[in-house]
C-alpha positions in Angstrom: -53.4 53.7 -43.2 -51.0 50.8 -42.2 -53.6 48.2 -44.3 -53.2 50.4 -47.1 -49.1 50.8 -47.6 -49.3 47.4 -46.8 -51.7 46.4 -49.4 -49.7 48.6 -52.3 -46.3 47.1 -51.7 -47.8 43.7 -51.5 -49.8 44.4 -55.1 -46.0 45.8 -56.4 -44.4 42.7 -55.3 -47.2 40.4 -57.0 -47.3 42.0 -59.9 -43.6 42.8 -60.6 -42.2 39.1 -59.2 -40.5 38.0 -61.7 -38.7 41.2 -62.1 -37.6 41.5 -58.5 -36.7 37.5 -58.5 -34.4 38.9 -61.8 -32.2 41.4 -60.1 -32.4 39.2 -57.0 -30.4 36.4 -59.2 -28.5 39.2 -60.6 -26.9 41.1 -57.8 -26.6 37.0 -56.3 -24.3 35.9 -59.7 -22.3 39.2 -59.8 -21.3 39.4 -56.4 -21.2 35.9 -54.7 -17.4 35.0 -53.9 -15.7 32.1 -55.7 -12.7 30.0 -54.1 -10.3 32.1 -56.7 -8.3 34.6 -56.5 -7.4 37.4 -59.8 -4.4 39.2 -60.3 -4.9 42.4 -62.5 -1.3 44.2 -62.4 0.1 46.3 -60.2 1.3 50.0 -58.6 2.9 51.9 -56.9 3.1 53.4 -52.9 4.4 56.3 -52.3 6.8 55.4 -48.9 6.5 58.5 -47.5 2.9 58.2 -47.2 3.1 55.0 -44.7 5.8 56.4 -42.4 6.4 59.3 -39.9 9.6 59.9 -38.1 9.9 62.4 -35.4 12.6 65.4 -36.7 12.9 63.2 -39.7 15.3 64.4 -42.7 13.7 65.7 -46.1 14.1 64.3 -49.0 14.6 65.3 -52.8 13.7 61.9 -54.1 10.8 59.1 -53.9 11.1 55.3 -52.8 8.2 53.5 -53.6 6.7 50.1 -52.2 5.3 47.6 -55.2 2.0 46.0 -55.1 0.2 43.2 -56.6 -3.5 44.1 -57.1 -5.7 41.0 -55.8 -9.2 40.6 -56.1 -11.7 37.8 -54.9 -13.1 36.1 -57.9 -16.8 36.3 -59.0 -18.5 34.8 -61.7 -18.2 37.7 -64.1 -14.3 38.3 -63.0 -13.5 34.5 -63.0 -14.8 34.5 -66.9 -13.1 37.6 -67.6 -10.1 36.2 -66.6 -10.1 34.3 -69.6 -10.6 36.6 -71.8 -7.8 39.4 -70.3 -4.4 37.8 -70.9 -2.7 40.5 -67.8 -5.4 38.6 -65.5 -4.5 35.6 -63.9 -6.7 33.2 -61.8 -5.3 31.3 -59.0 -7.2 29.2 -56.4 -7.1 30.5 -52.5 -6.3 26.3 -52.4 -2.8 27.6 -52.5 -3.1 29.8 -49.8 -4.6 27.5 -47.3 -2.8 25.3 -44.7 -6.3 23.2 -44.5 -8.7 22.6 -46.3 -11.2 24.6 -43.8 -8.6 27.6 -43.3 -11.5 30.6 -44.1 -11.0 33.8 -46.3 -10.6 36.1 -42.9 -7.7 33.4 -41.3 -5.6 33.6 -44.8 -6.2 37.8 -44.2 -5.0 37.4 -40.8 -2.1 35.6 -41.6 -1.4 38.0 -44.7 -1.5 40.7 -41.6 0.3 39.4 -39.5 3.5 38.7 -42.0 3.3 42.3 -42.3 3.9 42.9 -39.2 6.7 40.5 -38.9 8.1 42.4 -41.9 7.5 45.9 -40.5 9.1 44.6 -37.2 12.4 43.7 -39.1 12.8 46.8 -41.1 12.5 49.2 -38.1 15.4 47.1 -36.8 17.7 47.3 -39.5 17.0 50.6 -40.8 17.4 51.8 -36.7 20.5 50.0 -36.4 22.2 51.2 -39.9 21.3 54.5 -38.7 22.7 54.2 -35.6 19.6 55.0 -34.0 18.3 53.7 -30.4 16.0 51.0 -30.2 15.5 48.3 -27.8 13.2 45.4 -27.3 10.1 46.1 -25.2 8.1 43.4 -26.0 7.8 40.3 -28.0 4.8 38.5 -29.6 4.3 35.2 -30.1 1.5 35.5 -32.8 -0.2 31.9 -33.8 0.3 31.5 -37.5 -0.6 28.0 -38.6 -2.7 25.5 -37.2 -2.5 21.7 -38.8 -5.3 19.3 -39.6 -3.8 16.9 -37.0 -3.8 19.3 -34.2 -6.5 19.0 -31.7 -7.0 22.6 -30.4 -9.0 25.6 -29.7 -6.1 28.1 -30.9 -7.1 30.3 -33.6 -5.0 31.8 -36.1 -4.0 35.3 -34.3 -3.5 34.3 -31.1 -1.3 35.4 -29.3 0.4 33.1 -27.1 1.4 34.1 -23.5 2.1 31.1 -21.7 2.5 27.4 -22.1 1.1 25.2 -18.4 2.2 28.4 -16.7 5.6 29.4 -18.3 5.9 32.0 -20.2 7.3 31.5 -23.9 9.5 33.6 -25.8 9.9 31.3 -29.1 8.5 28.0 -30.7 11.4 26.3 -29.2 10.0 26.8 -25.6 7.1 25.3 -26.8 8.9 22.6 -28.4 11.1 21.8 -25.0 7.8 22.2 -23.1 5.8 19.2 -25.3 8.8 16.9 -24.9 8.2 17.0 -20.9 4.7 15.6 -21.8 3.5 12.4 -23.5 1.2 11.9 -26.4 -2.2 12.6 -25.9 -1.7 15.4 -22.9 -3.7 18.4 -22.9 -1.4 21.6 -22.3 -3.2 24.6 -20.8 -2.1 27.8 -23.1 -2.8 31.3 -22.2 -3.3 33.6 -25.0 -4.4 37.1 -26.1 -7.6 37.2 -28.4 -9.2 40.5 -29.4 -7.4 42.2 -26.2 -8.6 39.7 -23.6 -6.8 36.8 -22.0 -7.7 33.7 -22.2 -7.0 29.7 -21.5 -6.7 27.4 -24.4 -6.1 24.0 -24.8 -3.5 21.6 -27.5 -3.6 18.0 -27.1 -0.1 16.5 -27.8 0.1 13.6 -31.0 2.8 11.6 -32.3 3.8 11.7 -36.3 7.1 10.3 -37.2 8.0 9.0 -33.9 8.1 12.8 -32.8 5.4 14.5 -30.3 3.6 17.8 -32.2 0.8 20.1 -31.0 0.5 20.9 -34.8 0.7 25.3 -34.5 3.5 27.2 -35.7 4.2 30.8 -34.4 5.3 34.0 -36.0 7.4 36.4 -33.8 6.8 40.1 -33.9 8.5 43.2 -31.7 7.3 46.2 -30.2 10.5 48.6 -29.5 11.6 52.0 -27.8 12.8 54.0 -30.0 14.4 57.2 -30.3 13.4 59.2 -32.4 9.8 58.3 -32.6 8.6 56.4 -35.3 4.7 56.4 -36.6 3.9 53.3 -39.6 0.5 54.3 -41.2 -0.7 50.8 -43.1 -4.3 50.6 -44.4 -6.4 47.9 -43.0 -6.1 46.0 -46.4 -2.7 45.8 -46.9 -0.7 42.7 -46.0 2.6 40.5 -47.0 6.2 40.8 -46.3 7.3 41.7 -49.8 7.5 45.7 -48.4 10.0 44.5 -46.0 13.3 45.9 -48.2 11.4 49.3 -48.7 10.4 50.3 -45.7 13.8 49.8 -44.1 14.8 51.8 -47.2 12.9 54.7 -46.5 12.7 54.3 -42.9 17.2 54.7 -42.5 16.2 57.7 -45.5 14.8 59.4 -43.0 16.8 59.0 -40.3 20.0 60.0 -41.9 20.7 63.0 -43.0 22.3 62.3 -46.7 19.3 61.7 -49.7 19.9 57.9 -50.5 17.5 58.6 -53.1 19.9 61.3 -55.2 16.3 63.0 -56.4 15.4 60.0 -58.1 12.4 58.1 -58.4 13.2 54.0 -56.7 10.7 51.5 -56.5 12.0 47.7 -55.4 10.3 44.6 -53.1 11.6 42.3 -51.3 10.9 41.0 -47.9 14.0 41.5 -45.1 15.1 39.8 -41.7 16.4 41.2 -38.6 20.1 40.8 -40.1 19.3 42.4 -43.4 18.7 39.8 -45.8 16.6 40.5 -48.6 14.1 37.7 -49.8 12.0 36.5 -53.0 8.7 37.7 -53.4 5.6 36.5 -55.1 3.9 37.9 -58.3 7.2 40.2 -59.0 5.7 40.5 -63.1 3.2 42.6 -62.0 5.4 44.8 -59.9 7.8 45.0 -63.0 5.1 46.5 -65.1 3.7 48.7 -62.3 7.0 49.9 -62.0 7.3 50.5 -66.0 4.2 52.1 -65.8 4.8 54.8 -63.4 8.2 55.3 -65.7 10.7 54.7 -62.1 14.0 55.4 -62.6 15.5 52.4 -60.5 14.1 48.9 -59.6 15.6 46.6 -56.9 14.9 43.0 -57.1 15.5 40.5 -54.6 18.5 38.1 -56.1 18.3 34.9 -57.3 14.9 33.7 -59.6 13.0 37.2 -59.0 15.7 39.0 -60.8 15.8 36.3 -63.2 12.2 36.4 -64.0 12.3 40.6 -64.4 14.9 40.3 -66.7 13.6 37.8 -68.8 10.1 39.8 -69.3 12.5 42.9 -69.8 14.5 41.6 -72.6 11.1 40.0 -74.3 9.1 42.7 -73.6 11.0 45.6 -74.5 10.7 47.0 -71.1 12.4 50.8 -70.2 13.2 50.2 -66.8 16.8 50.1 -65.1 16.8 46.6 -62.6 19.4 46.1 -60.0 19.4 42.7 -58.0 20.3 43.0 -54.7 20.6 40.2 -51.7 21.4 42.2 -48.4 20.0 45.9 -47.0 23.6 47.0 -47.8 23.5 46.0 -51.3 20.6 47.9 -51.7 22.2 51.0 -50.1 25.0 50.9 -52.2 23.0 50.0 -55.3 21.3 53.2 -54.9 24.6 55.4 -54.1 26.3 54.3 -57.1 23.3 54.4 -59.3 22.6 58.0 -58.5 26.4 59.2 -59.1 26.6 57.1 -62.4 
């Protein structure tokens, strides 16, 4: 019985070959990743969706995070690119540190300045609130790794200790490869997919300074009271939500509507003191936000507003814009803005 399957699916194959070899190519052309990334627009997030506050206050309004909708490049999408004047092609070149930085290490990256981002904003919005929260751990996350550095970090890692002592910033690190000369291996302990493990970093000399070539990106876990739940997909990533989330995190934690039953949408990344920052790709966020017919946009000060206002006045666009430079410009934007 074997023989005789075996014998029909191998006459199929012969005599439909060319076919098969067809869709083969096919499926290979439509689907097979070029170094480019599109950009197709944006959208909005619905904030309340990504955050959960124990006893948390209700609100009559919506805050909104902005996105930029990114897509890898195929063949078909790269030409089409072309052709769609709201698509724009730009090469993952500009992403990269190196030139052999992978897909997955730019993600990770992408990840991790979420994190960062996240980190900041429940600090701000917990201290505006007047909220408890105190450090109970801090995370030295790898984030870039040069060409000249001679290691076996990988982007990720999470770096416990450097020869034996443990680090709490770059700058240990820094004081830590002065002690050593050029070409000295240091032993570094790091966390990699939950296990510990030893690394090396062999010390060079550029500029008549000593390097290991890695930069790190410093993250927080906290105690805080009340409880605090973030509820990011596995595919979202950047800073740029930083602004938004502090927004709708002190929302919640306060008992007056800094909303006034309106519907706000803004980006901007933010730092532990409340600065606000630019952010990439803010064009598509205007015309997301335009789109969905908000009633207020924030935009980070400086060449972000710039740019929105500039597509505003050519375009035509409906949409109120407020430029803001600091968490508490942002809070006050929004309270004069709903008693106007």
């Amino acid at each position: 019985m074997f023989t005789k399957y075996y014998e029909k699916i191998y006459s199929f194959m012969k005599e439909n070959l060319q076919i098969l070899l067809f869709y083969l190519v096919l499926i290979a052309t439509l689907t097979y990743p070029l170094p480019f990334y599109i950009y197709t627009g944006g959208g909005l997030i619905d904030t309340e969706n990504r955050v959960e506050i124990e006893g948390e206050e209700q609100t009559e309004g919506s805050l909104h995070f902005l996105y930029v909708s990114q897509r890898n490049a195929t063949i078909p999408t790269y030409l089409l690119s072309f052709l769609i004047p709201t698509w724009d092609l730009e090469s993952i070149s500009s992403y990269q540190i190196t030139e052999e930085e992978e897909r997955e290490e730019i993600q990770i990256r992408d990840r991790l300045y979420l994190e960062e981002a996240n980190t900041a904003a429940i600090f701000v919005a917990y201290q505006k609130a007047s909220k408890h929260i105190q450090v109970h751990e801090v995370k030295n996350h790898v984030i870039y790794i040069l060409d000249k550095s001679k290691t076996n970090l990988k982007i990720g890692d999470v770096v416990l200790s450097v020869e034996g002592e443990k680090i709490e910033d770059i700058e240990d690190v820094k004081t830590l490869v002065r002690k050593h000369s050029v070409g000295d291996r240091l032993r570094i302990q790091v966390l990699r997919n939950q296990k510990e493990i030893e690394c090396f970093s062999e010390i060079y000399e550029a500029n008549q300074e000593k390097y290991l070539g890695i930069s790190l990106l410093k993250t927080y876990d906290y105690d805080l009271d009340p409880s605090l739940t973030l509820k990011f997909k596995s595919n979202e990533s950047g800073p740029s939500g930083g602004l938004m989330l502090a927004l709708t995190i002190y929302n919640k934690l306060v008992s007056e509507d800094v909303t006034g039953g309106l519907k706000i949408a803004g980006t901007g990344t933010i730092d532990q003191e409340g600065n606000v920052g630019t952010i990439g790709g803010v064009k598509y966020k205007l015309r997301g936000a335009v789109e969905a017919k908000v009633d207020l946009m924030l935009v980070p000060s400086g060449e972000n507003y710039e740019e929105c206002l500039r597509i505003k006045e050519q375009e035509h666009l409906d949409i109120e814009l407020v430029s803001v430079s600091t968490f508490d410009e942002a809070l006050r934007a929004l309270e004069n803005f709903s008693h106007s």
